[in-house]
C-alpha positions, 0 to 999 in steps of 0.5 A: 358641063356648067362648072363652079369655081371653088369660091364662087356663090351658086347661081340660080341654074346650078341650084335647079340641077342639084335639086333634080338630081337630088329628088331622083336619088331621093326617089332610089333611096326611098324605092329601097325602104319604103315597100317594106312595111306594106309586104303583109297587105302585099302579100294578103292581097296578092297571096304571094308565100313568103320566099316569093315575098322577099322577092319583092324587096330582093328584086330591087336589090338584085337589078340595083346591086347587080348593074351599079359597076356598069351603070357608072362607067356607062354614065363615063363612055356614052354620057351622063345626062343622056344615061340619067334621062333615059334611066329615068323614064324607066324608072317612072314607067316601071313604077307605075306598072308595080302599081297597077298589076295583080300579080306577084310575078309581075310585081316582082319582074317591075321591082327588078327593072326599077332597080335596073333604072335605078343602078343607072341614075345613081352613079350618073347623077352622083358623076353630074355633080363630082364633074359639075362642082369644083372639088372642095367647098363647093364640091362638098356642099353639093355632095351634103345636099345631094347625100341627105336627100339620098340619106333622107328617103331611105331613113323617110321610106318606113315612115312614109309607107306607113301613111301610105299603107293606111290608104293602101299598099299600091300607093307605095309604088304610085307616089314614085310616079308623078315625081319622077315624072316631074323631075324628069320634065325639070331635068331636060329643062335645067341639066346642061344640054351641051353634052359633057366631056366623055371617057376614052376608049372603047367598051370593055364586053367581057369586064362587063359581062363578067362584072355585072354576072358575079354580082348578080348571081352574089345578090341572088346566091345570098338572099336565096341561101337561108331558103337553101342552106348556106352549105347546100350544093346549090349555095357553095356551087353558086359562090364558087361561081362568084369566085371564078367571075371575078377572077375572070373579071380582075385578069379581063381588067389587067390585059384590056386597054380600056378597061371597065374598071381601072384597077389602080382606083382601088390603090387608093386608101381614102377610097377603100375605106369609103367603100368599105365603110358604106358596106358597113354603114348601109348593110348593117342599117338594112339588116337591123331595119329588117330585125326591127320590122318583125320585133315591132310588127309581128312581136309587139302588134306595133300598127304599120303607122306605129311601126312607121313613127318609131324611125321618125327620129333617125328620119328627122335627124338625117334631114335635118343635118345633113345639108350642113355636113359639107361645112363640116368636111370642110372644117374637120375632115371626113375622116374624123366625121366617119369615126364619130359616125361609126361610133354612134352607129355602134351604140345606136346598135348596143341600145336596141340589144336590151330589147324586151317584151315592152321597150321604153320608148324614152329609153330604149327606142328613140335614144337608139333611133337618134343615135343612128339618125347621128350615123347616117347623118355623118357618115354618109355624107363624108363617105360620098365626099371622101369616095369620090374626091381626087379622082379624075372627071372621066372615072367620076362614074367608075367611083360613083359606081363602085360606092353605090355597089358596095352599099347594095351589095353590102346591104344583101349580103348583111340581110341574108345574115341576119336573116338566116340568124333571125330563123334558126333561133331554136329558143323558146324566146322570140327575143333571143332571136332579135337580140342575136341578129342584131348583135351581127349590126353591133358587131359590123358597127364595132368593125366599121369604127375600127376601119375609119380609126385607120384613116385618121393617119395623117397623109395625103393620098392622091388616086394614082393615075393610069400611067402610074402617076398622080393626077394634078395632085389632087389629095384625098384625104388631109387630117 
């Protein structure tokens, strides 16, 4: 691979592989938020019940979420470029036959492969740029432009189905096409063609099956559980299952010699709280985002546009900013990034508890929005930078994975909540039933500041290292 010194100014071919790579997970991010406003004309035009319509979203998730962990270390073993091309291609062809069928099965079955496509490209670009730019400034500059492009199409995707969905609701999966198209014609032109360094070993089958099994019988045992009960015996049986996976994966990873997931990386502090903070992050916006879909549309009759311009703030914000979080780092540390973040996500969240029957938007809505704009902004960035930092070139994917996994599955797990706290209100007011789904966001807002008030110790945490030492003395994290 091309690399960059920490000093050096970027030439003009390390510019055109960090704008690839951020244009395709601009497009995986916005996959994740943008169908969400076109499912009433989706589900009008196919006829599709509303249990198979959340399979238009959850289908998504579930191939994105579910393979992430094996998508990362497969960028590590067979290469990140030949995995990020190939991951690609699918992922144009997937959209562009969710586009053009009638039926929803089909439509469900294209939203599955794409995120499948998806939980390849993610980790491998992420992994491109962690082993292409030098940790530090330079490190952290690329990582603030590549997150606000991932920040920017998932707070842009309601804005942009908005429009879309005036014109039509298949639009919303044909936009993807010609873009990825693009990208992937300018990525076999400006990513380095000399294939980069790989991982050692051999491929750890079991921890692959067993990884990969538990998260997707997770994501689909959560979204499924408001439809059968969360103490069904089909719902307790399959997290039971869950259980036993991963058990079975975690021993599969401490008796292998090459192991899918190098345990000793979760050692790490820095890289804990990254994780658990994008669960945070990511799961409470998603569930909110859903929460906020039925108050506009189905409570106040906002249009699909009206509804799409309420997120224009945040969405404004995040693209705005977030290319100059890399200076930021820099200067401050991302840890006291997170924390500013995670306070404004908190408040973000308390704003939209006072929502009512004719909400202010001076008041009520765009001071919550831009609140929230302020957290993605912030925290997304820093948790990408402080995931990924200090750890080795050959488990860039490994972290990558980890990241983007705990952000995907956080973020079912939360909208399976929130959903089931949305349909059990029993109130004759709607808006208690807003109000108590949003308190779940408020709650995990108020959890994810207490977690990143505990990375503002001072200390310097390296990743350990296979053989139980510290790699080059790489820090993590210095406040």
């Amino acid at each position: 691979m091309i690399h960059s010194s920490p000093d050096e100014r970027w030439d003009a071919s390390l510019w055109a592989a960090l704008t690839v790579l951020s244009a395709v997970v601009f497009l995986d991010a916005l996959d994740v938020s943008m169908v969400g406003v076109a499912l009433p004309s989706i589900q009008a035009d196919l006829g599709l019940s509303t249990s198979a319509l959340q399979w238009v979203v959850s289908g998504y998730v579930l191939g994105y979420g579910g393979l992430l962990l094996l998508g990362g270390r497969t960028a590590d073993l067979l290469g990140r470029r030949r995995v990020f091309l190939a991951a690609l291609a699918v992922f144009a062809v997937a959209s562009l036959l969710g586009g053009v069928v009638s039926d929803g099965t089909l439509l469900i079955a294209a939203r599955f492969v794409k995120g499948v496509s998806a939980a390849f490209t993610a980790p491998a670009a992420l992994s491109i740029i962690t082993t292409t730019f030098a940790e530090g400034p330079s490190r952290n500059r690329a990582l603030s432009v590549f997150t606000a492009a991932g920040a920017s199409g998932f707070s842009l995707g309601l804005v942009i189905s908005g429009f879309l969905t005036q014109l039509g609701w298949r639009w919303t999966f044909l936009m993807p096409v010609p873009v990825a198209v693009i990208a992937l014609v300018a990525a076999l032109r400006f990513l380095p063609r000399r294939e980069e360094e790989r991982a050692e070993g051999g491929h750890d089958l079991i921890g692959a099956v067993t990884i990969t099994a538990s998260m997707l019988l997770l994501v689909f045992t959560v979204v499924q559980a408001p439809e059968a009960g969360w103490g069904s015996v089909r719902t307790v049986g399959s997290l039971a299952g869950v259980v036993a996976l991963l058990v079975a994966f975690v021993v599969t990873e401490r008796r292998v010699r090459h192991p899918l997931v190098r345990l000793g990386i979760l050692r790490s502090g820095p890289i804990v709280r990254a994780n658990l903070g994008l669960v945070i992050l990511f799961g409470s916006y998603v569930g909110f985002q859903f929460v906020a879909m039925q108050y506009f549309q189905n409570f106040l009759h906002w249009s699909a546009l009206a509804t799409a311009l309420a997120f224009l703030p945040a969405g404004l914000l995040v693209a705005v900013t977030s290319t100059k979080m890399g200076d930021l780092a820099d200067r401050f540390g991302t840890a006291r990034l997170i924390v500013i973040g995670s306070a404004a996500l908190a408040g973000g969240y308390a704003f939209f508890l006072r929502v009512n029957a004719d909400p202010d938007l001076v008041t009520l809505v765009i001071p919550g929005m831009v609140l929230l704009g302020i957290a993605f902004a912030l925290s997304f960035p820093s948790l990408n930078i402080q995931a990924t930092n200090g750890v080795a070139d050959d488990e860039q994917g490994l972290a990558s994975g980890l990241l983007n996994t705990s952000g995907q599955v956080g973020g079912a797990v939360v909208l399976a909540v929130v959903t089931a706290v949305l349909t059990s209100n029993t109130s004759a007011d709607p808006l208690d039933g807003f109000r108590a789904a949003i308190t779940v966001s408020a709650i995990l807002g108020l959890t994810g500041l207490v977690v990143a008030l505990t990375g503002l110790r001072r200390a310097r945490t390296a990743v350990p290292a296979a053989d139980g030492g510290t790699p080059d003395d790489r820090v993590l994290e210095t406040v």
